[in-house]
C-alpha positions in Angstrom: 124.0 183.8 8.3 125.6 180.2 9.0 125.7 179.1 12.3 128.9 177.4 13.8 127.5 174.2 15.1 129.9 171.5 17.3 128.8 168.3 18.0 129.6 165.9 20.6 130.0 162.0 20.0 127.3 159.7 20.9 128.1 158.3 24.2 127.5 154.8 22.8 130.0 155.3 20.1 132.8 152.7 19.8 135.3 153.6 17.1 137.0 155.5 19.7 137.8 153.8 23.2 136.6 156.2 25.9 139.8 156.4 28.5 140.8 159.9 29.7 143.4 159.3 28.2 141.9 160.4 25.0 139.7 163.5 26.2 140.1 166.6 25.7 138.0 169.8 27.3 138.0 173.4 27.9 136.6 175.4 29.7 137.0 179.2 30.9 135.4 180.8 33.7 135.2 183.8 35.2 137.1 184.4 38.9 133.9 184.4 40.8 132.8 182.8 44.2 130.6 180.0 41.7 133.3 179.4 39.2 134.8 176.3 41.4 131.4 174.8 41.5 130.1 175.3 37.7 133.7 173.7 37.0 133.2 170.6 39.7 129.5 170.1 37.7 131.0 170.3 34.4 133.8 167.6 34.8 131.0 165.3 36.5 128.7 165.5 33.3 131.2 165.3 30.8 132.7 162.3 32.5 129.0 160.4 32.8 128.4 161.4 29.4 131.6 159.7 28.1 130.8 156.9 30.2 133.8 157.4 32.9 131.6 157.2 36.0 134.5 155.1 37.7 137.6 158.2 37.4 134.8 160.8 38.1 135.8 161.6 42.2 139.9 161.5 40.8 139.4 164.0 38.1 136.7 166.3 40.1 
C-alpha cells in the first residue's frame, strides 16, 4: 500500500523568502487542559525551523 508522505522545505532554502507572510499551518487539537501548550510548542518550532526566531513571542 502507498504511503502518503509530506515533506517540509529545507530551512536553508531560498527560492521562497521566509516572512509570515507566506506561511501557512494547521493544526487541530483536542479541548484538553494540554492543548494550549502542545499549540504554544508547535508555533515556536515551526517558526525556528523557518528561520523566524525574531516574530516568535508576537505569533505565540
Amino acid at each position: 500500500m502507498p504511503a502518503a508522505v509530506t515533506v517540509c522545505p529545507h530551512p536553508v532554502d531560498t527560492r521562497t523568502p521566509r516572512v509570515p507572510e507566506n506561511l501557512t499551518y494547521s493544526l487541530t487539537l483536542p479541548s484538553a487542559l494540554a492543548s494550549p501548550a502542545v499549540a504554544r510548542s508547535a508555533a515556536r518550532t515551526i517558526l525556528e525551523a523557518h528561520g523566524l526566531d525574531d516574530v516568535t513571542a508576537a505569533a505565540v
